[in-house]
C-alpha atoms as one frame of an Amber mdcrd trajectory, in Angstrom:
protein
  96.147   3.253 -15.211  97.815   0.526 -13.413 100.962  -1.487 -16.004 100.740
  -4.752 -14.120  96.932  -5.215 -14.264  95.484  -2.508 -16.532  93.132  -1.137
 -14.361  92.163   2.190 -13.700  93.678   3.955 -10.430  91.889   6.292  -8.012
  90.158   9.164  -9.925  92.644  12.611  -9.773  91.544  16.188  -9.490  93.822
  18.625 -10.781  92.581  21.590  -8.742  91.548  22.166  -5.607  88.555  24.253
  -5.613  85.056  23.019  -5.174  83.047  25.775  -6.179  79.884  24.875  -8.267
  81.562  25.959 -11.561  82.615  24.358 -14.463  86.128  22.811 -14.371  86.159
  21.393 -17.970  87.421  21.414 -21.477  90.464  19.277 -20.995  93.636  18.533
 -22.743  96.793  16.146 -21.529  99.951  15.232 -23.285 102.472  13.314 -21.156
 105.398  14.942 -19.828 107.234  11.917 -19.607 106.611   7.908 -18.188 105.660
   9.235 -14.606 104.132  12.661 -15.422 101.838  14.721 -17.729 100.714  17.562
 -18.663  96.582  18.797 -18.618  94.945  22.481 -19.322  91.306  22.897 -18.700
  88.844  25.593 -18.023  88.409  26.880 -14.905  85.487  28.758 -13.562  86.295
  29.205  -9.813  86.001  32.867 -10.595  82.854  32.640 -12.253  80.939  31.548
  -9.156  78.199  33.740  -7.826  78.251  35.632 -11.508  74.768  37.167 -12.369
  73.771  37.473 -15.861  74.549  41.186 -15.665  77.730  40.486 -14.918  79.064
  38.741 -17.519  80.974  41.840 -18.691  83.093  41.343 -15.388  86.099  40.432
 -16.391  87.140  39.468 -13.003  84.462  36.998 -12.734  85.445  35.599 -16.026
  86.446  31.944 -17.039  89.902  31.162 -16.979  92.475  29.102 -18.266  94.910
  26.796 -16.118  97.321  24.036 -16.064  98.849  21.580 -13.768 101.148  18.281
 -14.072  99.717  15.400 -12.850 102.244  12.433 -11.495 101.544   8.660 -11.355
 101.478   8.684  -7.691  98.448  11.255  -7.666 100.596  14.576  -7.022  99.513
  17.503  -8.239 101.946  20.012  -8.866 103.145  23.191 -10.790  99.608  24.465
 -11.052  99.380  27.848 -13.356  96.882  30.548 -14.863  97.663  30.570 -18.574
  94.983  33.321 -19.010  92.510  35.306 -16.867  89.749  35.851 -19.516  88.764
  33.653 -22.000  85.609  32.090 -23.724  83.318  30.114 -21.686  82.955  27.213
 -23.388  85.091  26.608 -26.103  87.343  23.409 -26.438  91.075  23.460 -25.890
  93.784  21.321 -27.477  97.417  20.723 -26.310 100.588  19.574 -28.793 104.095
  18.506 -28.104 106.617  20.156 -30.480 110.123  20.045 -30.265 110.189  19.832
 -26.598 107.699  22.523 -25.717 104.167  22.240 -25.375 101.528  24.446 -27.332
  97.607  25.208 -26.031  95.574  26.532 -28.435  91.968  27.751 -26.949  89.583
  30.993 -28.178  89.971  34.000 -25.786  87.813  36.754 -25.186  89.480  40.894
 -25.025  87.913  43.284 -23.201  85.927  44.446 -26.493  84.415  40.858 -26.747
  86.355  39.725 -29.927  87.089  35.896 -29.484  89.878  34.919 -31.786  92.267
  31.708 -31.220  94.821  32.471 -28.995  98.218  30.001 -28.539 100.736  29.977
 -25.176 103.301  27.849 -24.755 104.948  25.914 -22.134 108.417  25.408 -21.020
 108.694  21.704 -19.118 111.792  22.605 -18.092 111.029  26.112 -16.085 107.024
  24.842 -15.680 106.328  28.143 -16.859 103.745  29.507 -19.506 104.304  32.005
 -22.380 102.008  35.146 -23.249  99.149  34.155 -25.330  99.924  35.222 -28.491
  96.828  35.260 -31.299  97.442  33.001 -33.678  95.477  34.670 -36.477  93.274
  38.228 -36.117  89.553  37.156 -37.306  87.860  39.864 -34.835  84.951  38.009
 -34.565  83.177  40.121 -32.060  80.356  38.037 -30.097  78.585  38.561 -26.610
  78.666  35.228 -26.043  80.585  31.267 -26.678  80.027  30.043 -29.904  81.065
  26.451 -28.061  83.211  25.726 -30.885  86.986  25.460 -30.406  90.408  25.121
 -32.346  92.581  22.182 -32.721  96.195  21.483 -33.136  98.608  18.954 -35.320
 102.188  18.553 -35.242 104.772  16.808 -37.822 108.256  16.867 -37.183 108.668
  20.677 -36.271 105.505  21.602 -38.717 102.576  22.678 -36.592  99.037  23.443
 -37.819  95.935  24.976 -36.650  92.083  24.904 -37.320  89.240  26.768 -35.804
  85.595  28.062 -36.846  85.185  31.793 -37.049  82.002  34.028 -37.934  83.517
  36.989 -37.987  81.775  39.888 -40.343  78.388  37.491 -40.699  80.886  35.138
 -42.637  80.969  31.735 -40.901  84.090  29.403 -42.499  86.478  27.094 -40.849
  90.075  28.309 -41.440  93.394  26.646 -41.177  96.969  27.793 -40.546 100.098
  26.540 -40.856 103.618  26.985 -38.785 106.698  25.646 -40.404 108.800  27.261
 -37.120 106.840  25.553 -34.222 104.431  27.963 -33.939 106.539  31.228 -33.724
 105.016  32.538 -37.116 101.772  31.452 -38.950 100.532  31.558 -42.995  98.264
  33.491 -43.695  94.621  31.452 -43.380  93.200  29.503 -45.553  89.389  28.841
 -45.610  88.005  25.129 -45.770  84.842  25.454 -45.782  82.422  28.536 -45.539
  79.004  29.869 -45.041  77.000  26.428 -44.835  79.659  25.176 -41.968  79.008
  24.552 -38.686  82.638  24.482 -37.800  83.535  21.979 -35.585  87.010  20.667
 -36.866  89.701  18.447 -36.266  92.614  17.929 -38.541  95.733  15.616 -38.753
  98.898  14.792 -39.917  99.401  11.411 -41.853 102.755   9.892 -41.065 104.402
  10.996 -44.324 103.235  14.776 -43.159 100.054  15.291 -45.512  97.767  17.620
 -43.645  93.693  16.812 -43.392  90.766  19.113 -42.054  87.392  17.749 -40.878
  84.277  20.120 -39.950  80.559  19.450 -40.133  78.393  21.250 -43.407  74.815
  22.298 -42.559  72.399  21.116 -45.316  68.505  21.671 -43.904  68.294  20.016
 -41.006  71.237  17.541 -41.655  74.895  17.480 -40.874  77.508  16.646 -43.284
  80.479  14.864 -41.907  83.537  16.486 -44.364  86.990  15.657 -45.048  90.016
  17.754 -46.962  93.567  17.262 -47.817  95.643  20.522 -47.462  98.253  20.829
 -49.668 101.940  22.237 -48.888 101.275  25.282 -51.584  98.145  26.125 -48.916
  96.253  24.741 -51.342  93.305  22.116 -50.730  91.744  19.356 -52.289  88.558
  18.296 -52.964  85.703  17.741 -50.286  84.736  14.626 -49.192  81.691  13.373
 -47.439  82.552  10.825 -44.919  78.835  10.593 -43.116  75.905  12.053 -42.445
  74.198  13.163 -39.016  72.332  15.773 -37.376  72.967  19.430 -37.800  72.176
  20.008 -33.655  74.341  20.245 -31.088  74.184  17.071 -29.874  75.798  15.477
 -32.573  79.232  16.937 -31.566  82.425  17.310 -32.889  83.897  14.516 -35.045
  87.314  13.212 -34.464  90.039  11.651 -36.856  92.567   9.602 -36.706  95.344
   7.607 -38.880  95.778   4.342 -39.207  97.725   2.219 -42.342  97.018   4.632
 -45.106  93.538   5.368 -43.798  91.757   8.047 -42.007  89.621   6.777 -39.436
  86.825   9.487 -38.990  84.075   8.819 -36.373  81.146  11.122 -35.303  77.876
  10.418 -33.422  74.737   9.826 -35.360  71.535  11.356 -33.640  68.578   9.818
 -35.472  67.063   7.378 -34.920  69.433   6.248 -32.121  72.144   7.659 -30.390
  75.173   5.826 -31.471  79.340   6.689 -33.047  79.300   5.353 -36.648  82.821
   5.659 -37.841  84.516   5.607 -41.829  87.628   4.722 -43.759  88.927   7.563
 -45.857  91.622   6.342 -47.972  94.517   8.355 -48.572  95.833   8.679 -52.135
């Protein structure tokens, strides 16, 4: 986007391959004024996969990165994992100078569980994944239903849907050392959820989780505070939508004591109705 006149540039791609497969999923924090930072999944390898195939992990989706400068360079372009899950979202956080991907991977025994690398701006070089938490939710295929990262100050927390053991919830954990070292997870919301999070921290550092409930054929657009004692409050219905897919994931935000939650209502238009969820 161009400072003088606020217009967008030329459109950027961040990879050079052009086979038919999805290149999607994306998350960007800036590096700096000039420069910043996106992850994305990459299915280059993926092309020409039969359905019998799908066990072939060298066919499998990955997950890359490259930094993107305001002059359209493309540079520093990296695998952050080989195998992962199809179609899952990913999420990217600055803390402390380092930057943290969070995205569900996929073993060799199928188990998809959130995994978390992290990135060194100064050596443009990834970490291992690491897990951040052991659900073992085994499953043959992408639940389409990914984690997401917040950050306060050097606090760093995480939330992601799991059915693991026929036990759908949406869990939360929390990092008070950037991410090195997680709490144990806490559950949010189980067996009616649909997953689909987001969470936030409010600018004094007070920790809220969003996810959709199923009830019938309906989706429940839900809010809770997490306490510091990995406690939570009480649930809150912001809205009401669809339980399909196509009324997505809703997203939060804070502004001036306020949680701004929007989501996309299905019926009997397509259209984002948003709410104001004060915070106490």
């Amino acid at each position: 986007r161009d400072e003088e006149t606020g217009r967008w540039d030329r459109v950027i791609t961040p990879h050079l391959d052009d086979t038919p497969t999805e290149h999607g999923f994306v998350s960007m924090q800036p590096l700096d004024r000039d420069r910043l930072l996106a992850v994305w999944l990459d299915g280059r390898n993926t092309d020409g996969r039969g359905h019998g195939e799908y066990g072939d992990h060298s066919m499998a989706m990955t997950l890359r990165s490259a930094v993107i400068s305001r002059d359209g360079s493309v540079t520093d372009k990296r695998v952050i994992d080989e195998v992962v899950c199809d179609c899952c979202q990913t999420d990217l956080a600055r803390v402390n100078g380092e930057f943290v991907a969070v995205y569900r991977g996929r073993s060799s025994g199928e188990v998809r569980d959130i995994m978390m690398a992290r990135y060194n701006p100064e050596s443009a070089e990834w970490s291992e994944p690491v897990v951040v938490a052991e659900d073992g939710w085994e499953i043959q295929a992408c639940p389409v239903n990914g984690p997401r990262i917040a950050v306060y100050d050097e606090e760093l927390a995480v939330a992601w849907f799991t059915g693991a053991e026929d036990h759908p919830r949406v869990l939360v954990a929390r990092s008070s050392d950037r991410g090195y070292t997680f709490s144990e997870p806490l559950i949010i919301a189980e067996n009616s959820t649909a997953g689909r999070p987001d969470l936030l921290f409010t600018g004094q550092g007070e920790l809220f989780v969003s996810w959709l409930e199923v009830r019938g054929e309906a989706g429940n657009v839900m809010v809770r505070q997490v306490n510091e004692d990995d406690t939570s409050g009480p649930a809150i219905t912001a809205g009401i939508t669809s339980a399909s897919r196509s009324s997505g994931f809703p997203r939060m935000a804070y502004s001036e004591g306020s949680i701004l939650i929007a989501w996309t209502q299905t019926e009997p238009l397509i259209r984002v109705r948003t709410a104001l969820v004060p915070v106490r």
